[in-house]
NUMARPA-946092 format. One line per field, with one value per residue (C-alpha): residue number from 1; residue in one letter; x, y, z. Coordinates in steps of 0.1 Angstrom, whole numbers, padded with zeros to 4 digits. Layout:
N
mise c(NUM | ...)
voza c(a | ...)
px c(X | ...)
py c(Y | ...)
pz c(Z | ...)
END
This chain:
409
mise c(1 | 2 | 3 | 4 | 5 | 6 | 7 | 8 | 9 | 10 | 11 | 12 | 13 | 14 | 15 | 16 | 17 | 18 | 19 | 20 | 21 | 22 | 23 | 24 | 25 | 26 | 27 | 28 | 29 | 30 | 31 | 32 | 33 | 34 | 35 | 36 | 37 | 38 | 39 | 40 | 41 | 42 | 43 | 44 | 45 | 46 | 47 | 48 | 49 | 50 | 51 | 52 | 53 | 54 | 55 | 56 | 57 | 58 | 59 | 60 | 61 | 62 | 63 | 64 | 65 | 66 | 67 | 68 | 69 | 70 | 71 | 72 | 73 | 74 | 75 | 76 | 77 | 78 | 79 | 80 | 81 | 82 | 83 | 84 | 85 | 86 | 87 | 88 | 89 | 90 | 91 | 92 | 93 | 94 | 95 | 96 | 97 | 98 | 99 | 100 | 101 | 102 | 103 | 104 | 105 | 106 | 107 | 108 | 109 | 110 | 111 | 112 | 113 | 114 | 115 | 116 | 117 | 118 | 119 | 120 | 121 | 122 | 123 | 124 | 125 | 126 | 127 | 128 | 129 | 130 | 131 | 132 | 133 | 134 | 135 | 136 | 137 | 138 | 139 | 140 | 141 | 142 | 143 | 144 | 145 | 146 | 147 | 148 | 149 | 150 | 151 | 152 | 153 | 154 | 155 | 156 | 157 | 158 | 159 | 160 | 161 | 162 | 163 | 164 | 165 | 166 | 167 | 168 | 169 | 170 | 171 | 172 | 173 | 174 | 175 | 176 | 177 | 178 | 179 | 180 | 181 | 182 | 183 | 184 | 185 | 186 | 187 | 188 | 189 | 190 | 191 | 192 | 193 | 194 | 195 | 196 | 197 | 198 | 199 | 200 | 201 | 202 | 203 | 204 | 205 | 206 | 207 | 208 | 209 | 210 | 211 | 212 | 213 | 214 | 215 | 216 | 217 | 218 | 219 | 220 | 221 | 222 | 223 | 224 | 225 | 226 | 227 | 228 | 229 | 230 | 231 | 232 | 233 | 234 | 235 | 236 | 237 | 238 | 239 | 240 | 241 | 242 | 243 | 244 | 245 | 246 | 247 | 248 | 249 | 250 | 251 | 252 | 253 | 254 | 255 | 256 | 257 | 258 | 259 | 260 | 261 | 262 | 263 | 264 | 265 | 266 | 267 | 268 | 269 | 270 | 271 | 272 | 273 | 274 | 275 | 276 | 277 | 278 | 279 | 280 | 281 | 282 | 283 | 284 | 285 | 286 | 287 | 288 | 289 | 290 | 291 | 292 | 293 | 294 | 295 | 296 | 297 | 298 | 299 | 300 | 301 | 302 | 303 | 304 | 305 | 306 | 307 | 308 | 309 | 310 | 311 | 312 | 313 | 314 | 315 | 316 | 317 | 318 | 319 | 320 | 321 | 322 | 323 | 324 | 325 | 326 | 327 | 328 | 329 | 330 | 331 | 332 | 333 | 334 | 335 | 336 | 337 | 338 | 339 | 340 | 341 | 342 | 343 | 344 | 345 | 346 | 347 | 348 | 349 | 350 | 351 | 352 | 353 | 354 | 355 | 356 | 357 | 358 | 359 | 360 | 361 | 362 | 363 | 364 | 365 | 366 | 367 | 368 | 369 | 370 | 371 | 372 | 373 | 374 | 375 | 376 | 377 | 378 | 379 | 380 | 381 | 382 | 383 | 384 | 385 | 386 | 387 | 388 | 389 | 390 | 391 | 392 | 393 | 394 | 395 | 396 | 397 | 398 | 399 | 400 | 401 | 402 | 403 | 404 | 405 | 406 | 407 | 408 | 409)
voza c(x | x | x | x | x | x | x | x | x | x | x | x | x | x | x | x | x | x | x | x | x | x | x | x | x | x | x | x | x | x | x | x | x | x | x | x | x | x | x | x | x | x | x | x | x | x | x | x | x | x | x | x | x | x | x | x | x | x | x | x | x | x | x | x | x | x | x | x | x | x | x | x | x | x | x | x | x | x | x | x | x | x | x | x | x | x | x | x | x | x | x | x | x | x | x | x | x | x | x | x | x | x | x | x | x | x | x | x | x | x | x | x | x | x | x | x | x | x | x | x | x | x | x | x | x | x | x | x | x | x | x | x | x | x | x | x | x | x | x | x | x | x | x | x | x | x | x | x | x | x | x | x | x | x | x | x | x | x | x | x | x | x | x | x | x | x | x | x | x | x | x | x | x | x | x | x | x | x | x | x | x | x | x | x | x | x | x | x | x | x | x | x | x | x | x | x | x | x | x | x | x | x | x | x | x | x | x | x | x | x | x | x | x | x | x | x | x | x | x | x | x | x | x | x | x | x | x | x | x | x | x | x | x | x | x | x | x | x | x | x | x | x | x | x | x | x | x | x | x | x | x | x | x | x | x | x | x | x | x | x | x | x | x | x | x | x | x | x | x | x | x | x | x | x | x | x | x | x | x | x | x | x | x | x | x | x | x | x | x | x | x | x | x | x | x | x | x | x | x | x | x | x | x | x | x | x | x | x | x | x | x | x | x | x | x | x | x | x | x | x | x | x | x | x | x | x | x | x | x | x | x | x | x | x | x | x | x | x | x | x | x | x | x | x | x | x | x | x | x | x | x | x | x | x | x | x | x | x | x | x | x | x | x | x | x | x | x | x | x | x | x | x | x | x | x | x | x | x | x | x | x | x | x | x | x | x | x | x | x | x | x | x | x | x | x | x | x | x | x | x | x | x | x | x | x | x | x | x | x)
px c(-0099 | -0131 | -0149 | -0173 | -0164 | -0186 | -0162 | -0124 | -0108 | -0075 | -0073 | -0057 | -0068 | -0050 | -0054 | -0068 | -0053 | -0057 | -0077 | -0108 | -0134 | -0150 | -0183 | -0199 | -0230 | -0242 | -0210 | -0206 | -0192 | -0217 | -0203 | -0165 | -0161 | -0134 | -0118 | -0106 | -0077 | -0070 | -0100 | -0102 | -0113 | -0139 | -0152 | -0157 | -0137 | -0103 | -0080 | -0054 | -0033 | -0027 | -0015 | -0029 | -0061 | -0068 | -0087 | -0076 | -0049 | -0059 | -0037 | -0049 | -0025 | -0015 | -0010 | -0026 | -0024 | 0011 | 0023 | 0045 | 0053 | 0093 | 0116 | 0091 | 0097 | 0132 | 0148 | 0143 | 0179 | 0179 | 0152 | 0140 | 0100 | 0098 | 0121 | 0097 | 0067 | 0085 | 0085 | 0051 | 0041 | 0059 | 0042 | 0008 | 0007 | 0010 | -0019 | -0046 | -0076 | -0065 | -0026 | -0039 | -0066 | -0038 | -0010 | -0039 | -0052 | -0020 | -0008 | -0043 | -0041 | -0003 | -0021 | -0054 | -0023 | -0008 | -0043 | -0051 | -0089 | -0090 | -0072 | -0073 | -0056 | -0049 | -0057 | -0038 | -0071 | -0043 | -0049 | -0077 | -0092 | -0093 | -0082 | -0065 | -0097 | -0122 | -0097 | -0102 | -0136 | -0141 | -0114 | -0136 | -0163 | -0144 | -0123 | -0151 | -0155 | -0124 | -0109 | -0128 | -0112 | -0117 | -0108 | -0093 | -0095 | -0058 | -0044 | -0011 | 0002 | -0017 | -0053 | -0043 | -0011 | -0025 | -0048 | -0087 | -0076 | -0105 | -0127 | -0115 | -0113 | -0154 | -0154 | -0139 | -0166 | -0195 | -0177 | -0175 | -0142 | -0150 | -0126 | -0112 | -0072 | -0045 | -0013 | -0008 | 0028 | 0035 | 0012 | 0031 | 0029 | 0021 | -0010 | -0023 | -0016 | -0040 | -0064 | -0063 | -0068 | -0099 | -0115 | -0109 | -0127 | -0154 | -0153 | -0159 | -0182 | -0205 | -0203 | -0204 | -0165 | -0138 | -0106 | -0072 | -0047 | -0009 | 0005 | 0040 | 0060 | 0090 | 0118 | 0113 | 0101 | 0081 | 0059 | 0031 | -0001 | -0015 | -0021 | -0048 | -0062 | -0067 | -0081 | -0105 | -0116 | -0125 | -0142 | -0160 | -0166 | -0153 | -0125 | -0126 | -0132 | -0103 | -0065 | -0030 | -0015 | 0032 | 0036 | 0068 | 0080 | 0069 | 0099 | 0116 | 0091 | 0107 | 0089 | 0076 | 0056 | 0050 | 0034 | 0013 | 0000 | -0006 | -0035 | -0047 | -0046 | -0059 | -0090 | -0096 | -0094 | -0075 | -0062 | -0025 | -0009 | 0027 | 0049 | 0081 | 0093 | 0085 | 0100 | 0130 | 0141 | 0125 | 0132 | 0164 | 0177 | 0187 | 0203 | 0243 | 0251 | 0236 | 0208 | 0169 | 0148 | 0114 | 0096 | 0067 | 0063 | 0044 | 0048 | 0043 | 0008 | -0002 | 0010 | -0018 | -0043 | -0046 | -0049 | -0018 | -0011 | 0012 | 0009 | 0028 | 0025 | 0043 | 0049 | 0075 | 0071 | 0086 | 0089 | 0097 | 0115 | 0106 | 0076 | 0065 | 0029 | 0041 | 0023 | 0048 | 0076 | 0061 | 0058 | 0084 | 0107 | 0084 | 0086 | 0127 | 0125 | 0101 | 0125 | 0094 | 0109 | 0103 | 0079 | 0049 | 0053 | 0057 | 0026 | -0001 | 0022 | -0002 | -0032 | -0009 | -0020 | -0049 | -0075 | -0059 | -0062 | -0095 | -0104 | -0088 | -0106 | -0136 | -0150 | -0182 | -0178 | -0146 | -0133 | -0135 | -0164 | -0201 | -0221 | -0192 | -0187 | -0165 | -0134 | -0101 | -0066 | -0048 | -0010 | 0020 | 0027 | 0011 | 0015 | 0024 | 0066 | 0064 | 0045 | 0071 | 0104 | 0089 | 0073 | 0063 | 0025 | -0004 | -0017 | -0053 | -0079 | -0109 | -0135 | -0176 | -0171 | -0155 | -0116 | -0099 | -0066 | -0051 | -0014 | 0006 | 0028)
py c(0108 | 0089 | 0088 | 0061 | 0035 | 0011 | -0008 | -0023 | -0034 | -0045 | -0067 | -0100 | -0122 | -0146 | -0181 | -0168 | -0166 | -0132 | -0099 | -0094 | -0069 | -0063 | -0045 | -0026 | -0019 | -0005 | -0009 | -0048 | -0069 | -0075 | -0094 | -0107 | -0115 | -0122 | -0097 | -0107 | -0080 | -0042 | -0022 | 0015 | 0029 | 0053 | 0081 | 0058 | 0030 | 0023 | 0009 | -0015 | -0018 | -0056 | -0056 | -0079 | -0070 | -0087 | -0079 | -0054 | -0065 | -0075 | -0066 | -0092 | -0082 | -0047 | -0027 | 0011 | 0019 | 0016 | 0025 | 0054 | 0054 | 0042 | 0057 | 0071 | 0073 | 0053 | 0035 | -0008 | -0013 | -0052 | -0060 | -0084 | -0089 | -0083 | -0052 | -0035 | -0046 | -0026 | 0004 | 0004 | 0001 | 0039 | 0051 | 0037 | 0057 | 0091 | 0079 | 0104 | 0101 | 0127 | 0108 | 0072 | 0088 | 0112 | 0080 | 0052 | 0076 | 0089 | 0048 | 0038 | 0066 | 0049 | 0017 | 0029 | 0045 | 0010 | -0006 | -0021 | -0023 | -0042 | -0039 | -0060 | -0044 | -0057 | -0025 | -0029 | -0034 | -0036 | -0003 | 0005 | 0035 | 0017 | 0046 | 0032 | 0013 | 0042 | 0058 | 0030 | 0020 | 0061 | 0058 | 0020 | 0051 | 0074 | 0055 | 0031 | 0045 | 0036 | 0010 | -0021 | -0018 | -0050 | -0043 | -0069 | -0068 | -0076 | -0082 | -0075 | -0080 | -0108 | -0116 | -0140 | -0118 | -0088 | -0071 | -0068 | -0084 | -0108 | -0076 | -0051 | -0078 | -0082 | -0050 | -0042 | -0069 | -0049 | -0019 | -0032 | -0051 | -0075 | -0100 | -0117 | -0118 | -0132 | -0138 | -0169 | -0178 | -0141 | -0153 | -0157 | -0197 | -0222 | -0227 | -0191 | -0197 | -0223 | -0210 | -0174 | -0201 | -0216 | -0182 | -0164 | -0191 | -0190 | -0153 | -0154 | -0183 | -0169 | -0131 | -0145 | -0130 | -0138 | -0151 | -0140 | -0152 | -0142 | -0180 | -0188 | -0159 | -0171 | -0192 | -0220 | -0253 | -0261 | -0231 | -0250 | -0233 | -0237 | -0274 | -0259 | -0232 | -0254 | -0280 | -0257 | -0245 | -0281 | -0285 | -0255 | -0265 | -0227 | -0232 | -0211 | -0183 | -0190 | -0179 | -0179 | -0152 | -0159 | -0192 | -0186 | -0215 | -0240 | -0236 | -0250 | -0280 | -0311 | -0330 | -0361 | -0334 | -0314 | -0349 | -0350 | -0314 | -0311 | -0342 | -0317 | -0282 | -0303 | -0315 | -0280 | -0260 | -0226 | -0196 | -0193 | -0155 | -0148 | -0116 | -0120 | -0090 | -0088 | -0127 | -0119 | -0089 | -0099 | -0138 | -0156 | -0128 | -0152 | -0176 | -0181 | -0196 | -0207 | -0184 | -0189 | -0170 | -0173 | -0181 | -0206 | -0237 | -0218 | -0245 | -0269 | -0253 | -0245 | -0281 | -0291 | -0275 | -0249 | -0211 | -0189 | -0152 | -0126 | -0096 | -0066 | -0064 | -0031 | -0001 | 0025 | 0012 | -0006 | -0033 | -0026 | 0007 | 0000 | -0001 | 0015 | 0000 | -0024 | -0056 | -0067 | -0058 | -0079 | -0106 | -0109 | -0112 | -0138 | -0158 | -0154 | -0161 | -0197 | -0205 | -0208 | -0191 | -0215 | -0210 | -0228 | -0210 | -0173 | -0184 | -0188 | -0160 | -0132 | -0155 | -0148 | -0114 | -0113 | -0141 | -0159 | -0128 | -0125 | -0157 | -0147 | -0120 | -0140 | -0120 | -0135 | -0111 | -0110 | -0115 | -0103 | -0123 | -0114 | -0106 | -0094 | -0058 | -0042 | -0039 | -0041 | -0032 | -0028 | -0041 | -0035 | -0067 | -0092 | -0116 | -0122 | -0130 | -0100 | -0084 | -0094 | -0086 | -0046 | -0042 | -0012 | 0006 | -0001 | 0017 | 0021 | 0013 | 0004 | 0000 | -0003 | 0013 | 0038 | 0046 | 0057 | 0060 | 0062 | 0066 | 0064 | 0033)
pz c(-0325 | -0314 | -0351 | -0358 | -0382 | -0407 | -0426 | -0414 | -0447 | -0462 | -0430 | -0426 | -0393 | -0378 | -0388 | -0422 | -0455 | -0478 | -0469 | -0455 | -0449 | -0414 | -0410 | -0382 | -0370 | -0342 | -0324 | -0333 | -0361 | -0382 | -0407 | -0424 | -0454 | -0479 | -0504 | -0538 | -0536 | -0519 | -0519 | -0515 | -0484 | -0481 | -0455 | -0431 | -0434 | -0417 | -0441 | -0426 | -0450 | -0450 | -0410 | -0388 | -0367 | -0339 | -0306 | -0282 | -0258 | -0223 | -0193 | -0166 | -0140 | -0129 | -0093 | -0104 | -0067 | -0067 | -0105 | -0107 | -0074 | -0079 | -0059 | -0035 | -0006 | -0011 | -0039 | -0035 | -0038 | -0029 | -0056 | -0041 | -0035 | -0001 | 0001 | -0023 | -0003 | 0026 | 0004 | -0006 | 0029 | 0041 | 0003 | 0015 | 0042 | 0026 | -0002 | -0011 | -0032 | -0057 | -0056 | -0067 | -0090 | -0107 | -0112 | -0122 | -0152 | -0162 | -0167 | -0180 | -0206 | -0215 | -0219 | -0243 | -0265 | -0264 | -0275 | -0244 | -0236 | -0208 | -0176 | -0143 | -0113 | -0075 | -0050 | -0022 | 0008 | 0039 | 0045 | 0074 | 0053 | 0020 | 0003 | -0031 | -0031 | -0031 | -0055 | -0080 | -0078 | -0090 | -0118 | -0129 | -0138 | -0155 | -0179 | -0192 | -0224 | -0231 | -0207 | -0189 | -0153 | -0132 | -0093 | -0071 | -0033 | -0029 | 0008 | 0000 | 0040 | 0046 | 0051 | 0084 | 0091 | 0084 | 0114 | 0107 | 0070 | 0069 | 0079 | 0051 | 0024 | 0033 | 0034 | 0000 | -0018 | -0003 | -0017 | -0056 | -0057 | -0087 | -0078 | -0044 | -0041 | -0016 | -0012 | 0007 | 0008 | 0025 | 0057 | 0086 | 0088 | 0060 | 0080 | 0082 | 0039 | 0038 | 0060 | 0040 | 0005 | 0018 | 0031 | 0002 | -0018 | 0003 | 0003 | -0036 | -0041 | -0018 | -0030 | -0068 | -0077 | -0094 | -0078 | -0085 | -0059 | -0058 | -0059 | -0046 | -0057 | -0044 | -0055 | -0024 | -0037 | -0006 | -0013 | -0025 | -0021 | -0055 | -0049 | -0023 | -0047 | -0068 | -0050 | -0036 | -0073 | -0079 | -0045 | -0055 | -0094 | -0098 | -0118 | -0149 | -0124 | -0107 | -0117 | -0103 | -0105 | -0109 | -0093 | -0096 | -0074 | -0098 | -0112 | -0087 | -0080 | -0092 | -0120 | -0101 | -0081 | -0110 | -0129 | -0100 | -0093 | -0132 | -0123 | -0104 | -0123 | -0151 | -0136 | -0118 | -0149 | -0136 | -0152 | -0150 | -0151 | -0153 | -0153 | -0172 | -0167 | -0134 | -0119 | -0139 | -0120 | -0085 | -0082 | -0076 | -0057 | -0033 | -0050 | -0060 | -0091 | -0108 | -0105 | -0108 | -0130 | -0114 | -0142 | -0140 | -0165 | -0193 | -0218 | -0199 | -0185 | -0224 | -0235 | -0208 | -0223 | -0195 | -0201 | -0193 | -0202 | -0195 | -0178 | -0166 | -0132 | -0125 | -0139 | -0125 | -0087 | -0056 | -0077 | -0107 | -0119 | -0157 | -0180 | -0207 | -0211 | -0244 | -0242 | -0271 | -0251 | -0222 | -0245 | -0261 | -0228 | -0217 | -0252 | -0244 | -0209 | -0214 | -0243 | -0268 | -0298 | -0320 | -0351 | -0332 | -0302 | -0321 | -0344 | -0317 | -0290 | -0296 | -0273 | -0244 | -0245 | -0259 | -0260 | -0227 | -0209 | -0216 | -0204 | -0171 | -0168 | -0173 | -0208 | -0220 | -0253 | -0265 | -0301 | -0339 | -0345 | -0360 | -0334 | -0310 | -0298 | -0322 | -0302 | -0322 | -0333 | -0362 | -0354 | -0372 | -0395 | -0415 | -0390 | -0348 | -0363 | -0380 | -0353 | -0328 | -0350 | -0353 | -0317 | -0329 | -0314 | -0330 | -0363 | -0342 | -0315 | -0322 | -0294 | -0298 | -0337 | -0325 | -0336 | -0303 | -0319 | -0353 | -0363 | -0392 | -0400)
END
């Protein structure tokens, strides 16, 4: 496709009543204005028809190291968390340059089709050659055009637990890694979590990254290491740079701790991520009945007035045998899963993948806005109900001006 564009019209925006017509110039929106009624498009216009546009849909949280990988070298047939982490540790040792680089454009190709622009994925940096790594700090090049591919330096073993881990995860910032991960509640001891928490702060503040931590994925109400993320975010004034990633076990805090840590989250201002799909089929593995869902306290964190989005997490691996690359399908489970299905909740659902995402990811120019790089979609509906009853791909792409993709209703 990839044709330039000057004029969007016959769109609807959310929040807005009627049509409206969206220019472009030099690769931004340069101006929106109201349309009395359907105009006809021209050469270079995209018509939309009366469906909603809205920006392009964020994935904040993906493994492209490990996506397409299920069943390789085994099947997890517990599906439980820590079974697949097993499995990906015998695929990790047979990784090759050419293997990531192959499976990590393949999915981010599935994802531009889905009208995803920007992508953040944790690289798996327990691994003494930093292969995946080197993998995906060359794909981050080649996909720019289309995609905006934020790297985390993700210790998925441990950075405490984990030999050399505080060595490679230095390692992997001096090689590019945009943001600074962790995964404190798989340490070895609650105090090797903490420990890992504070470094990896550190790590970041002083290297000027982003943090994205894997946060008490686990059903076990005593996992409670986002009290000391988040504490450290506020030590650190560093905040709205800082998000947590599942905190599943939130869902199993009781609610005199939960009025107390919400004090706390409040006043340090983090990004929340959660993977419906994803806590659904891994947590409360454990449990009888009845069972736990692993979900954290979505409402709850939006009611707060703290940002929260979903994300995918896997596709096809250890982990997670599904995935098609849908953010709509990914919401729409979560939407069930949170029991937000009522009107209010459907009405402002598309920010939980779209304009909360990009906060996590930190986007300083993100939005249909004047002035804005003109980066869009054209959805299937007049608005996010109707958008969530059809689920169906989007109409087209539109990234810098330029129309990426483009398909028939």
């Amino acid at each position: 496709m990839n044709h330039s564009l000057s004029t969007i019209i016959n769109a609807r925006l959310q929040g807005r009543e009627g049509l409206y017509r969206i220019s472009i110039a030099n690769g931004r929106f340069s101006d929106i204005s109201a349309q009395t009624g359907f105009d006809k498009a021209g050469e270079s216009d995209l018509d939309a028809a009366g469906n909603l546009v809205a920006p392009p849909f964020v994935e904040p949280h993906i493994h492209l190291d490990a996506a397409m990988t299920a069943g390789e070298p085994r099947w997890n047939k517990s599906g439980t968390l820590f079974e697949g982490i097993e499995c990906w540790a015998e695929r990790k040792a047979m990784l090759t340059r050419e293997d990531v680089i192959e499976r990590a454009e393949r999915t981010l190709k599935l994802f531009a089709g889905q009208g995803i622009q920007y992508v953040r994925t944790h690289v798996d940096v327990t691994d003494p050659q930093l292969t995946a790594l080197q993998a995906m700090l060359e794909v981050r090049e080649r996909v720019a055009s289309t995609i905006d591919l934020q790297i985390v330096a993700f210790p998925q073993e441990g950075i405490w637990s984990f030999r050399n881990g505080k060595e490679l995860m230095e390692e992997s910032v001096r090689m590019g890694a945009d943001v600074v991960g962790g995964i404190p509640h798989f340490e070895f001891t609650r105090d090797y979590g903490v420990e890992s928490v504070r470094w990896l702060m550190e790590l970041a503040h002083k290297n000027d990254r982003l943090v994205d931590v894997h946060c008490d994925e686990i059903d076990d109400p005593e996992s409670r290491f986002l009290e000391v993320l988040a504490a450290e975010a506020l030590r650190l004034d560093y905040g709205s740079r800082v998000t947590a990633s599942h905190t599943c076990a939130m869902g199993s805090y009781n609610d005199a701790y939960c009025s107390r840590l919400f004090r706390l989250l409040k006043k340090s201002g983090l990004r929340f991520l959660s993977m419906p799909t994803e806590s659904l089929h891994l947590q409360g593995r454990f449990d009888g009945y009845p069972k736990r869902r692993g979900l954290t306290r979505v409402p709850e964190l939006l009611d707060a007035g703290l940002k929260v989005a979903f994300g995918q997490d896997s596709i096809r691996d250890p982990w997670y045998p599904l995935g098609n690359g849908n953010m709509l399908r990914t919401l729409d489970v979560g939407l069930h899963g949170c029991h937000m299905l009522g009107m209010s909740w459907i009405e402002r659902s598309l920010e939980l993948v779209t304009d909360n995402g990009a906060a996590a990811m930190d986007l300083r120019e993100y939005g249909i806005a004047e002035g804005m790089p003109a980066r869009c979609m054209v959805l299937q509906g007049q608005n996010p109900y109707e958008v969530l009853l059809g689920q169906q791909p989007v109409l087209a792409s539109v990234r810098d001006g330029r129309v990426l993709i483009s398909r028939q209703g």
